[in-house]
MILUM-948483 format. One line per field, with one value per residue: residue in three letters; residue number from 1; x, z, y of N, C-alpha, C, O, CB in turn. Coordinates in Angstrom, 3 decimals, padded with zeros to 6 digits, m for minus. Glycine has a CB too. Layout:
BEGIN
type: c(ALA  ...)
seq: c(NUM  ...)
npx: c(X  ...)
npz: c(Z  ...)
npy: c(Y  ...)
capx: c(X  ...)
capz: c(Z  ...)
capy: c(Y  ...)
cpx: c(X  ...)
cpz: c(Z  ...)
cpy: c(Y  ...)
opx: c(X  ...)
opz: c(Z  ...)
opy: c(Y  ...)
cbpx: c(X  ...)
cbpz: c(Z  ...)
cbpy: c(Y  ...)
This chain:
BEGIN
type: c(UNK  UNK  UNK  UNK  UNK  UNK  UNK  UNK  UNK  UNK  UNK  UNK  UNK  UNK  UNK  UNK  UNK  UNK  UNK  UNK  UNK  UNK  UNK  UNK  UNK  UNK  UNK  UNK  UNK  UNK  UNK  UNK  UNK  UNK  UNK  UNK  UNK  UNK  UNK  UNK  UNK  UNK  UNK  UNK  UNK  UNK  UNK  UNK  UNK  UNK  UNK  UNK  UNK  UNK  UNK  UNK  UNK  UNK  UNK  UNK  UNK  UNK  UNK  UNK  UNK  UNK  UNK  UNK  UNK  UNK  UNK  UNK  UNK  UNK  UNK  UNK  UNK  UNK  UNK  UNK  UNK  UNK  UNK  UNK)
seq: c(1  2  3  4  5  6  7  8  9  10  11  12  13  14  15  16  17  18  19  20  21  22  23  24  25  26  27  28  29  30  31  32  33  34  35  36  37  38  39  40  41  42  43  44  45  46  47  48  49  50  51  52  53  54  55  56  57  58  59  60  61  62  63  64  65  66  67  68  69  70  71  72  73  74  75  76  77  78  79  80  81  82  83  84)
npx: c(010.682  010.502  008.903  006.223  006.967  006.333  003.360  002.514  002.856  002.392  m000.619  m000.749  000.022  m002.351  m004.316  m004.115  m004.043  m006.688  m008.456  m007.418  m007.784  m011.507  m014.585  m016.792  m015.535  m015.804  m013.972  m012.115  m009.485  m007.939  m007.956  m007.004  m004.497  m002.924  m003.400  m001.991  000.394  001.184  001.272  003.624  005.542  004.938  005.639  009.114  009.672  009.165  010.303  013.246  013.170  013.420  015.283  015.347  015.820  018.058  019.106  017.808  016.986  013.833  010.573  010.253  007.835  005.906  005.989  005.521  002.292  001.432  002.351  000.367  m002.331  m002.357  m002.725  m004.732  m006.821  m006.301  m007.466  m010.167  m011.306  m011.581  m013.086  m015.967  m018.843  m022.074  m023.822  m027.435)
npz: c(m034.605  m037.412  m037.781  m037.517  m039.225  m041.690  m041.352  m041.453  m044.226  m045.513  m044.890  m047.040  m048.853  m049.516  m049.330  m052.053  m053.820  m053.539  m054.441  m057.181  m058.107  m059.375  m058.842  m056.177  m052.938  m049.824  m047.817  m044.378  m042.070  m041.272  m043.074  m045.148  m044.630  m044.765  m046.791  m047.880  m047.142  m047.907  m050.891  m051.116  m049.859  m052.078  m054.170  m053.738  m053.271  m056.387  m057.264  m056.866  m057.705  m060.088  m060.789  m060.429  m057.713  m055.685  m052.948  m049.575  m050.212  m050.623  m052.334  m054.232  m054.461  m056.023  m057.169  m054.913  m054.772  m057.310  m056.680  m054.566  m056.010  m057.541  m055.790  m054.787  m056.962  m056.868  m054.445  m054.947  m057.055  m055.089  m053.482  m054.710  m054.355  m054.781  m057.276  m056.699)
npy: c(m029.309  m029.457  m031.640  m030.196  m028.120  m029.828  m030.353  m028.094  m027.125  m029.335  m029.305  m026.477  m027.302  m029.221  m027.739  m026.463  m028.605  m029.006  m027.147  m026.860  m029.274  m030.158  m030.254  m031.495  m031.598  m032.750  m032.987  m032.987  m030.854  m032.773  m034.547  m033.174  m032.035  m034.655  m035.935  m033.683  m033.797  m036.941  m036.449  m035.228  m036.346  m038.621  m037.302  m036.567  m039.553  m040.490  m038.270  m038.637  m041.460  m041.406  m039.636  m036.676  m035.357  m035.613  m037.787  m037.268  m034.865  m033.082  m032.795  m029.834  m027.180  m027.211  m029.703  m030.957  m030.329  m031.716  m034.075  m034.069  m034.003  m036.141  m038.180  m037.277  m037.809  m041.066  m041.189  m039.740  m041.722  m044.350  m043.800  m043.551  m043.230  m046.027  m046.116  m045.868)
capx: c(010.214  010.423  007.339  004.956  007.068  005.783  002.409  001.712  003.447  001.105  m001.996  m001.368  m000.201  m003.271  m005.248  m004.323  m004.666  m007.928  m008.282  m007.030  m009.407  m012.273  m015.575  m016.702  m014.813  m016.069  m013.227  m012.076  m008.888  m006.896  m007.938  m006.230  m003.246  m002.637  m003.578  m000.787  001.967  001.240  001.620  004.984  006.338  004.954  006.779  009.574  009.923  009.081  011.599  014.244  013.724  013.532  016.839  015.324  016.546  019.288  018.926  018.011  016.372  012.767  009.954  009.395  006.297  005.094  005.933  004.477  000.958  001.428  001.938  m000.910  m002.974  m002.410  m002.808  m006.178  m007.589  m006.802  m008.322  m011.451  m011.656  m011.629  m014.302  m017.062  m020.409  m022.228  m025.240  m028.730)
capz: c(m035.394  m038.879  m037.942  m037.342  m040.910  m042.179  m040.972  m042.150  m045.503  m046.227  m045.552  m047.581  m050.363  m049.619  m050.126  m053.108  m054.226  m053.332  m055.138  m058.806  m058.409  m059.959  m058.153  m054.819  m051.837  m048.549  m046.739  m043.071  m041.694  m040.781  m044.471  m045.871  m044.199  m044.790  m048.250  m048.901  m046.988  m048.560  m051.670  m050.882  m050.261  m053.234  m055.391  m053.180  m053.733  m057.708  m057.742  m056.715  m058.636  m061.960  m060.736  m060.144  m057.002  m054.766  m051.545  m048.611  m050.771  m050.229  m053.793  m054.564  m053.995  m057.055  m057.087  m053.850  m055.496  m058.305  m055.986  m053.786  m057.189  m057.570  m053.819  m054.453  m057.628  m056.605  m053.299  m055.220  m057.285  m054.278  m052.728  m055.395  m054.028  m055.842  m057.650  m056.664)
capy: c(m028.195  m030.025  m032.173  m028.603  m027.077  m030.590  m030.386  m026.575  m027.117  m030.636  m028.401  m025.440  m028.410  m029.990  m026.777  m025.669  m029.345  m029.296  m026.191  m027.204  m030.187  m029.826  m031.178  m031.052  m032.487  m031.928  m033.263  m031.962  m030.424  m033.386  m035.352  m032.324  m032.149  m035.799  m035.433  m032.800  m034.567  m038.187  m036.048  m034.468  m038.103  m038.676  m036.704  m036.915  m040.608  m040.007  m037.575  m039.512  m042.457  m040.399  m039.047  m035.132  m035.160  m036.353  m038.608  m036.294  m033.644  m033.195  m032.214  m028.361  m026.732  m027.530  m031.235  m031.835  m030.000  m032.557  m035.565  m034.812  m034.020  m037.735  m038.795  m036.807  m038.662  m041.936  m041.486  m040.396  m043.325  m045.431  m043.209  m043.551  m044.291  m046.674  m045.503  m046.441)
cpx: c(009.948  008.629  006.249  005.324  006.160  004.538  001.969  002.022  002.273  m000.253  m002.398  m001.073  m001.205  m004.360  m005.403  m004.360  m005.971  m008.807  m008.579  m007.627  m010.431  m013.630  m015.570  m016.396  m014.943  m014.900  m012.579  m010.322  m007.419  m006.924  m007.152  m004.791  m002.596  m002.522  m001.874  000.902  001.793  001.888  003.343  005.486  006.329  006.242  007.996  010.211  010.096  010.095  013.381  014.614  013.873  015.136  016.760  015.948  017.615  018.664  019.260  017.369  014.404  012.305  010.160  008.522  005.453  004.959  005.056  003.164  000.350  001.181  000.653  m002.219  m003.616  m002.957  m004.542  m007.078  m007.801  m007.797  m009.929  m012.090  m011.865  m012.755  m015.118  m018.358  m021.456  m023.807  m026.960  m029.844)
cpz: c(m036.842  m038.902  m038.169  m038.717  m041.657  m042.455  m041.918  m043.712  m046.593  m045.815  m045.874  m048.931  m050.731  m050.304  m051.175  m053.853  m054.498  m054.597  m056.622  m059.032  m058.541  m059.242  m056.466  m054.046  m050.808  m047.318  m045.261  m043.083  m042.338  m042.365  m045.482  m045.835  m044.837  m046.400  m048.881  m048.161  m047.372  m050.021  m052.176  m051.086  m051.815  m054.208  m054.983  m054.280  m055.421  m058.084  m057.906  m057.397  m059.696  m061.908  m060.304  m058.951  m056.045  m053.307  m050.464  m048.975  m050.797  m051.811  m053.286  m054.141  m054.987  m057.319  m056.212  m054.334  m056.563  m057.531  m055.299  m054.795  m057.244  m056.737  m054.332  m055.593  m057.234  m055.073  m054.025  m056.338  m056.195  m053.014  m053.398  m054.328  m054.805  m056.235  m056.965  m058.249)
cpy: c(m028.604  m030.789  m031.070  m028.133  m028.399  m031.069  m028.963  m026.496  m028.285  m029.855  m027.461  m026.495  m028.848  m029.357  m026.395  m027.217  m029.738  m028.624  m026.040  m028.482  m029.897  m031.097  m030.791  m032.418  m032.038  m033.253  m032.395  m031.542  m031.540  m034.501  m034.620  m032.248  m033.558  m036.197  m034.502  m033.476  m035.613  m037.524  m035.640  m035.805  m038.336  m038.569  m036.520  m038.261  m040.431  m039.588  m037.996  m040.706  m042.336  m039.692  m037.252  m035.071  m036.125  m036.931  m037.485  m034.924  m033.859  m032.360  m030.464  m028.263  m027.071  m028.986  m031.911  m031.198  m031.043  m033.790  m035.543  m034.641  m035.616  m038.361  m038.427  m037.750  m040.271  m041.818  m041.118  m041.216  m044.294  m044.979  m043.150  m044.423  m045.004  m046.177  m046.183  m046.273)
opx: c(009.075  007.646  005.438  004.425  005.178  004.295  001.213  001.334  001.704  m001.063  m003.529  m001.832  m001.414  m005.075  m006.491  m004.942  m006.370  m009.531  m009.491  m007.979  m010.711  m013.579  m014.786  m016.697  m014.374  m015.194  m012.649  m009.748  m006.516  m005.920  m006.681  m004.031  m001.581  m001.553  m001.087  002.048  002.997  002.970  003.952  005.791  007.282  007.174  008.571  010.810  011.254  010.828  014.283  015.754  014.485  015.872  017.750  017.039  017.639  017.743  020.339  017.249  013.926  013.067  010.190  008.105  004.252  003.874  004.263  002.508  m000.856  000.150  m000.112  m003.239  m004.743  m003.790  m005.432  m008.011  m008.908  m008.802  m010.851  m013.311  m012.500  m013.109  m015.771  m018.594  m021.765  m024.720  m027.098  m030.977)
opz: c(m037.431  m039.618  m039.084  m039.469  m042.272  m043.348  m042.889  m044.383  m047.679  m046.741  m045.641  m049.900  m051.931  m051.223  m051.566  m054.914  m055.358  m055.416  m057.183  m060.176  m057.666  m059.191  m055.776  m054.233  m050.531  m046.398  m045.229  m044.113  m043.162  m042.652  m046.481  m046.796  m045.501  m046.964  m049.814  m048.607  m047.313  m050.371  m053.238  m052.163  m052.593  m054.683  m056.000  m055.355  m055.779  m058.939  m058.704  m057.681  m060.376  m062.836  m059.955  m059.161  m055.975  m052.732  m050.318  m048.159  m051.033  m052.424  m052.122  m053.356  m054.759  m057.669  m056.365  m054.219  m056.716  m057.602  m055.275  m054.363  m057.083  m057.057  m054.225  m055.134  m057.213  m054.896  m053.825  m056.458  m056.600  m052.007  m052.834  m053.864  m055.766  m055.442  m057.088  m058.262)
opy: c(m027.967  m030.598  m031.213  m027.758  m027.982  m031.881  m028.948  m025.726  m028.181  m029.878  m027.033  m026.494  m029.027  m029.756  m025.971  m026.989  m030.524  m029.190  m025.433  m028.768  m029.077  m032.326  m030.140  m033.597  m030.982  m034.018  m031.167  m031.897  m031.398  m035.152  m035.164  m032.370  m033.347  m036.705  m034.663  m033.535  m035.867  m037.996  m035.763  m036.318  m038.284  m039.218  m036.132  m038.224  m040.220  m040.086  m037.741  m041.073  m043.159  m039.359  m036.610  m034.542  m037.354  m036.350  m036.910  m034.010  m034.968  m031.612  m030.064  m029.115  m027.219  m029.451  m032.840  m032.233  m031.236  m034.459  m036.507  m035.180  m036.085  m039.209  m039.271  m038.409  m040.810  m042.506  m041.908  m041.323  m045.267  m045.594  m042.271  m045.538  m044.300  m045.946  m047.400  m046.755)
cbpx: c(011.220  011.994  006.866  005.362  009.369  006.157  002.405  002.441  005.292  001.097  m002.754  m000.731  000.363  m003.551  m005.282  m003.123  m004.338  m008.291  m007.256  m005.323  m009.896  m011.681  m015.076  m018.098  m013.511  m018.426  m012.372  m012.676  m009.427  m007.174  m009.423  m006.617  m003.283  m003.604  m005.208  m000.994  002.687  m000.391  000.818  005.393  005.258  004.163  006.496  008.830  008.886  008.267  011.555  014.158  013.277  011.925  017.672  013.910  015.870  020.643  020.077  019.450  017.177  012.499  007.832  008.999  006.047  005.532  007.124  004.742  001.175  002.652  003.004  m001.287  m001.898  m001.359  m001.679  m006.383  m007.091  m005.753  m007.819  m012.133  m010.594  m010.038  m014.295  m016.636  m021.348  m021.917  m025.211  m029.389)
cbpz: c(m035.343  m039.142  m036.568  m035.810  m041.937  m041.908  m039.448  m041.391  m045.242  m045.241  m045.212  m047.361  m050.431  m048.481  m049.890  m053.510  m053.889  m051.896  m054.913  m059.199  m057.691  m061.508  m058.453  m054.314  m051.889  m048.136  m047.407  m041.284  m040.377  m038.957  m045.095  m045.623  m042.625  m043.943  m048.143  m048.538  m045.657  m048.633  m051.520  m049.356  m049.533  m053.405  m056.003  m052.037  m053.216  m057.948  m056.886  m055.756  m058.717  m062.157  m062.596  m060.065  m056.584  m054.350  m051.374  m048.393  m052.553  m048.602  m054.195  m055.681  m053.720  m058.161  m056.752  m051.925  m056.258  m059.171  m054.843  m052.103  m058.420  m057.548  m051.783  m054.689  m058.833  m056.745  m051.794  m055.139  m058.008  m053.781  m052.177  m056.919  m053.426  m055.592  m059.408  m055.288)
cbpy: c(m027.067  m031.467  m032.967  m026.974  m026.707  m031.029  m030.551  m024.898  m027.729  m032.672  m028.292  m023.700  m029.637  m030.467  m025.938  m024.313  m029.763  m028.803  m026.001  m027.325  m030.919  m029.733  m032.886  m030.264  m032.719  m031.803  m033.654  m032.943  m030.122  m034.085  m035.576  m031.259  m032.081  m036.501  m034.138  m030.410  m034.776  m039.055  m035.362  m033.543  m039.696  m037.905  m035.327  m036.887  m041.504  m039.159  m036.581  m039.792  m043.351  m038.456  m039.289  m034.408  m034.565  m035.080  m040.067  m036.165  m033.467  m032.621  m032.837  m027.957  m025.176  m026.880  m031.726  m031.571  m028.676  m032.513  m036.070  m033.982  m033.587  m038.337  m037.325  m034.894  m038.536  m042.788  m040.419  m039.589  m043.961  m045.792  m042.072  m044.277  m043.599  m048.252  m045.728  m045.637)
């Protein structure tokens, strides 16, 4: 049951990541999802090594928005198409 809360949680993160980015992103379903749980880790991990949270504690709602924020710029830096 954690995997499915994990799944629906990384693509309403993802959404409203998408969201508070600015520009268009025509990504699909499953780029979203993936998007907002890489994020969560994210900040997750982050969080933990900054000391915010404790081992075993998973980001906020707002953290994981922030991490996949991140997750989302670099991915489009590394998606630029090159000009003609």
């Amino acid at each position: 049951m954690s995997i499915i809360m994990a799944i629906i949680i990384g693509f309403i993160v993802g959404l409203v990541a998408r969201f508070l980015m600015p520009g268009r992103d025509p990504m699909g379903f499953i780029l979203t999802t993936l998007l907002g749980i890489v994020g969560s880790l994210l900040a997750t991990f982050i969080g933990q090594a900054m000391g915010w949270y404790a081992a075993g504690q998973s980001a906020g709602f707002i953290g994981a928005v922030i991490g996949a924020i991140i997750v989302l710029a670099i991915f489009h830096m590394f998606r630029r198409r090159p000009a003609l």
